[in-house]
ZAKE-538468 format. One record per residue (C-alpha): residue in three letters; z, y, x. Coordinates in steps of 0.5 Angstrom, whole numbers, plus 500, padded with zeros to 3 digits. Layout:
# residues N
    aa    up   north   east
   ala     Z       Y      X
...
# end
This chain:
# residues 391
    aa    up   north   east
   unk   505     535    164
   unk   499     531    161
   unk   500     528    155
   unk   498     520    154
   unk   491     517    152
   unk   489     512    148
   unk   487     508    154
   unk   495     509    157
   unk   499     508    150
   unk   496     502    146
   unk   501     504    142
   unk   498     511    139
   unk   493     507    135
   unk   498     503    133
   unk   500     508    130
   unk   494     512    128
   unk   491     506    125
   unk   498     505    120
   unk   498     512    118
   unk   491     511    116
   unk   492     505    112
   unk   498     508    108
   unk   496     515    107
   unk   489     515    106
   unk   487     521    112
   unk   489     523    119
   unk   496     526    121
   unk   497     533    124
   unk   499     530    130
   unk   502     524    133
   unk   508     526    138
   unk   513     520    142
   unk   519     520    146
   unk   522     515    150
   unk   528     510    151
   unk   533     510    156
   unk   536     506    161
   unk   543     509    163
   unk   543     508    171
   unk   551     509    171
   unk   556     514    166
   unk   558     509    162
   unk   563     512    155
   unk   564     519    159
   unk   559     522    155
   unk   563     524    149
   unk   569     525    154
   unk   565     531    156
   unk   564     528    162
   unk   557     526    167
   unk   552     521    167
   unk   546     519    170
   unk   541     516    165
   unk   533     515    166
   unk   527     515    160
   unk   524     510    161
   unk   516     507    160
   unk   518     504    153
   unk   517     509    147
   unk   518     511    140
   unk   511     515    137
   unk   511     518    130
   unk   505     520    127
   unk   506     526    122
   unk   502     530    117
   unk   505     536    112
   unk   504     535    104
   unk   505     541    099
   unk   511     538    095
   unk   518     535    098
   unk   516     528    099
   unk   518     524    104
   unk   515     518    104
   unk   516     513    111
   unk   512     508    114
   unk   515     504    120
   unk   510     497    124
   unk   517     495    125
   unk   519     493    118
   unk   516     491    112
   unk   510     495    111
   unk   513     498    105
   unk   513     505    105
   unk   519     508    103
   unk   520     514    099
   unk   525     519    099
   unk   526     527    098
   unk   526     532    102
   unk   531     536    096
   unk   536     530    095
   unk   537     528    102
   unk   545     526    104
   unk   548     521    108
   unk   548     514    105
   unk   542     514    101
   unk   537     512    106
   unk   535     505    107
   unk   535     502    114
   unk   530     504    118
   unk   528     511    115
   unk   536     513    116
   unk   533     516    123
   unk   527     520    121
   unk   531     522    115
   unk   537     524    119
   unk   533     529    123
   unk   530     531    117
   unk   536     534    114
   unk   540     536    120
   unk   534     541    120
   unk   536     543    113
   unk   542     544    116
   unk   540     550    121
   unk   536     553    116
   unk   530     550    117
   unk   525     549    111
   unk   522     542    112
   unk   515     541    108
   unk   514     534    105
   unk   512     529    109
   unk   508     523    111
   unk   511     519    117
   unk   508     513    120
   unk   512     510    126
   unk   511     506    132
   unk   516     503    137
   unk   516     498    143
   unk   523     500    146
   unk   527     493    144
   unk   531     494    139
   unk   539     493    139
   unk   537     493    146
   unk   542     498    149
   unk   536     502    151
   unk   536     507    145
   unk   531     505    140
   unk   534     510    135
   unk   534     515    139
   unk   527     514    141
   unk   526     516    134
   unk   530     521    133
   unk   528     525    139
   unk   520     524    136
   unk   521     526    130
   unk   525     532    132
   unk   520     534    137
   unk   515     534    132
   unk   519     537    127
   unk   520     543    132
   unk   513     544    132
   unk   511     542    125
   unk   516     548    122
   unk   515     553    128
   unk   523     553    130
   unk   523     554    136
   unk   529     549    138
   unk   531     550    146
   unk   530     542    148
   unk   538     544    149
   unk   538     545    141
   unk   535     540    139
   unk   540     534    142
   unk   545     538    139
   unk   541     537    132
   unk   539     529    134
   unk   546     529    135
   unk   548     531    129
   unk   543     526    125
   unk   546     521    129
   unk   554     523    128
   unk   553     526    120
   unk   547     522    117
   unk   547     515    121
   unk   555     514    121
   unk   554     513    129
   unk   560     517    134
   unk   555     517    139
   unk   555     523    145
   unk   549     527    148
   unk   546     522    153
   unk   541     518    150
   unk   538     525    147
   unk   538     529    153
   unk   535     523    157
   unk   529     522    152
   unk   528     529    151
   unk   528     532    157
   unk   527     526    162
   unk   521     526    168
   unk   518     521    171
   unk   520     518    177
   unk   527     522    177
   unk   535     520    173
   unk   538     525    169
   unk   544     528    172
   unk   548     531    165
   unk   554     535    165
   unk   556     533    158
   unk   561     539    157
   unk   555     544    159
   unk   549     541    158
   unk   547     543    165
   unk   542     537    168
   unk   540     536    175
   unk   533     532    177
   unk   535     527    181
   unk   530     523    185
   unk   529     516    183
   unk   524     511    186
   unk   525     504    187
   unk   518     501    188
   unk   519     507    194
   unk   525     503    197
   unk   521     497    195
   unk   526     495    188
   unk   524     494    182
   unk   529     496    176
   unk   529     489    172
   unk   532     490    165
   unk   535     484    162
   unk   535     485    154
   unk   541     479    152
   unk   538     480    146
   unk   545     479    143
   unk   545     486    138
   unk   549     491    138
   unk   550     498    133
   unk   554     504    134
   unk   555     504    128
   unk   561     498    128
   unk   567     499    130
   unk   568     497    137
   unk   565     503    140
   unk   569     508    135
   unk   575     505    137
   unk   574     506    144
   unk   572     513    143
   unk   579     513    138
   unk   582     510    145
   unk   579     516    150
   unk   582     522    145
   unk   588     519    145
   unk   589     519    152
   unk   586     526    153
   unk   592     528    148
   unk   597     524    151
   unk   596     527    158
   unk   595     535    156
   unk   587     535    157
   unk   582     537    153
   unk   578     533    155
   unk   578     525    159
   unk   573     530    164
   unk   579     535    166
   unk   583     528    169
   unk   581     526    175
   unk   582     519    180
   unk   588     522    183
   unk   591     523    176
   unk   591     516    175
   unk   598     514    178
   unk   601     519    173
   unk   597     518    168
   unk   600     511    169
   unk   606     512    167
   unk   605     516    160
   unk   600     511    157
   unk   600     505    155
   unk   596     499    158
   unk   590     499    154
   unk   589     506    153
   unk   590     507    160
   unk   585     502    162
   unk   580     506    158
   unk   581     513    160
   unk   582     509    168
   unk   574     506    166
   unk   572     514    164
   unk   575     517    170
   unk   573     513    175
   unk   566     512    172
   unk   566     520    173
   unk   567     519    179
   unk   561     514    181
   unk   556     518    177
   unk   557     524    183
   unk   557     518    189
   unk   551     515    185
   unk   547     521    185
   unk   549     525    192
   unk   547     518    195
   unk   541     518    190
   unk   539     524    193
   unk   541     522    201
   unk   539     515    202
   unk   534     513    195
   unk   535     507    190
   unk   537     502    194
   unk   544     506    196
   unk   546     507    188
   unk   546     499    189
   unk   554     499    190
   unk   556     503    184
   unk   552     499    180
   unk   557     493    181
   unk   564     497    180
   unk   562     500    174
   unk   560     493    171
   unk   567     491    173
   unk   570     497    170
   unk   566     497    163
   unk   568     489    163
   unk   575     489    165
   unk   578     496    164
   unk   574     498    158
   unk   573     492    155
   unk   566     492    152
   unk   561     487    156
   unk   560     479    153
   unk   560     473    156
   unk   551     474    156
   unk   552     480    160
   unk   556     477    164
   unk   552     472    166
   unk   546     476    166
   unk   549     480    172
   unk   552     474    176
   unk   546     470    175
   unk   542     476    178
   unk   546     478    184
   unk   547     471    186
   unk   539     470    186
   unk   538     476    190
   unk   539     483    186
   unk   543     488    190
   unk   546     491    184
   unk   547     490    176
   unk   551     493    171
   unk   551     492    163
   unk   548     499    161
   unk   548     502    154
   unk   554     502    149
   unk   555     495    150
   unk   557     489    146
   unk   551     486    147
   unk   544     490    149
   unk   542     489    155
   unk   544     490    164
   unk   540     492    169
   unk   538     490    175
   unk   536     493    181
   unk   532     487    185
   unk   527     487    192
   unk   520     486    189
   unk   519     480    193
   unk   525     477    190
   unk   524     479    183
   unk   521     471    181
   unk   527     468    183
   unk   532     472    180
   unk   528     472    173
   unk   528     465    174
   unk   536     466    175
   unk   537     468    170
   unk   533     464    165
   unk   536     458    168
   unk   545     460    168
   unk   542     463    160
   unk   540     456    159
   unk   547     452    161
   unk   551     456    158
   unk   547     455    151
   unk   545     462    150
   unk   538     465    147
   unk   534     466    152
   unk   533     472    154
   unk   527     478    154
   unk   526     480    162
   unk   522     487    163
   unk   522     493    168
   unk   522     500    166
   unk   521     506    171
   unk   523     513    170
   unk   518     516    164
   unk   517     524    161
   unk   521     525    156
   unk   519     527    149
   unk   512     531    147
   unk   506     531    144
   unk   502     526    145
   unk   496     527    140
# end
């Protein structure tokens, strides 16, 4: 797969042109990966269950060069300006400020499979939306881990590496997220989803091309800021393994919809309604991709709409703008929506027929709008390559 130009990523100036403004010279490299979209698989990846996500257009870039000494010094276009200065000696959860506690985490979780990581100077550039739901910290880290595996000479299997982001994100960060997001911006390709067996790793190319079946995928960003990192996304995860250990499994994965009638009996109301949003959300992932692969875009549409309904009734996690974002736009003509990500804001997704697409942007606009909220941002995605070098 070639990599971008300049020509195609306005972004890689962006970036280069920050390095040599802060650092004085030119950066060993410049490397990107992209944000995702989560088609559908909701919550089940931490339940060693399945998903069905895509990288999308919309992309982190990290330019890097190597210094002699252990200092870590970062720039990102998205803050201040103000580089920040860290040690690649000291580095522990906790002690990075803000932004830098992504690229610091990859960092360390290198440290902590024994790779020697050199000083470095690391300016960052993003367009994924931010607490949008589309895997802004992800993109970050997945950049900068495909850049130090270079950089080092590590050798890391794109396997290893979620495994290494996942680290970072859990240990470093402080947020108890799965591997979807990394899988998806490390080893996504263009015009496919990413079918990903969360127990295993094992992942399956899906075909995933809507403009074929006449749609675009429409992202509605709520701009309503979400965070793994808060409490409500623990505590749904706390619910889920305590519904495996009720019922006798190691994992929410090993129940099937069958189960559900027995599990009924053994849990309570609330935590039956979440481990009956995973195994029924297990259960769309493999419906939306054989129908995927039968049929093309527009056949995954009917999943879209139930598996919204269960993250809004069962697992609790949607909001009032997310709400509205996916009956607005059913309403105006989409075939299929659902919040996507992690929820309690970020952003739906909507499939919608092109020549529909004004009039549901307008929908949408409008139903914000008479409920008083902040309007929201409204944009396509398509299925990108995952992350790599780019310059």
């Amino acid at each position: 797969m070639s990599a971008k130009t300049m020509d195609t990523d306005p972004g890689l100036e962006r970036v280069t042109a920050a390095f040599d403004e802060a650092f004085g010279s030119r950066a060993n490299g410049v490397w990107t990966a992209p944000g995702r979209a989560n088609l559908i698989g909701e919550h089940t990846d931490y339940n060693e269950g399945l998903v069905l996500p895509f990288a999308i257009d919309l992309a982190a870039r990290a330019a890097i060069r190597t210094r002699s000494a252990g200092a870590l010094r970062l720039l990102s276009t998205l803050g201040e300006g103000r580089v920040v200065e860290l040690s690649t000696h000291t580095l522990k959860p906790g002690h990075a400020p803000g932004w830098s506690v992504y690229p610091a985490g990859v960092v360390w979780a290198f440290q902590e499979r024994g790779i020697e990581v050199p000083g470095l100077d690391l300016a960052l550039d993003s367009d994924v939306p931010l607490g949008a739901g589309l895997s802004s910290s992800h993109a970050i880290e997945c950049a900068v881990a495909t850049a130090l595996n270079e950089l080092t000479g590590a050798g890391f299997s794109a396997e290893e590496l979620v495994l290494i982001t996942q680290r970072a994100e859990n240990a470093f960060v402080g947020a108890p997220t799965g591997i979807m997001d990394q899988s998806a911006s490390l080893r996504g390709r263009s015009g496919h989803a990413l079918f990903l067996d969360c127990r295993d790793q094992s992942t399956v190319l899906v075909p995933f091309d809507a403009a074929a079946a006449g749609l675009v995928t429409l992202v509605v960003d709520t701009r309503v800021a979400h965070s793994h990192a808060d409490g409500g996304y623990a505590d749904r995860r706390q619910a889920c393994e305590l519904g495996a250990q009720k019922l006798g499994v190691a994992a929410l994965r090993d129940v099937s919809v069958a189960d559900l009638d027995k599990a009924h009996h053994v849990l309570d109301e609330v935590t039956f309604r979440r481990v009956r949003h995973v195994v029924t959300e297990n259960q769309r992932v493999l419906d939306s991709a054989e129908a995927l692969a039968a049929s093309g875009a527009a056949a995954v549409a009917p999943f879209l709409d139930a598996s919204h309904a269960s993250m809004r009734d069962d697992f609790e996690i949607s909001c009032e703008e997310l709400d509205t974002a996916v009956e607005a736009s059913r309403d105006a003509g989409a075939i299929g929506a659902r919040m996507t990500g992690g929820g309690f804001g970020g952003s739906a997704i909507a499939l919608v027929p092109i020549h529909h697409q004004e009039r549901v942007r307008e929908a949408v606009l409008n139903a914000f709008a008479r409920r008083g909220f902040k309007a929201p941002r409204l944009f396509t995605v398509n299925p990108s390559d995952g992350a790599r070098r780019l310059a």
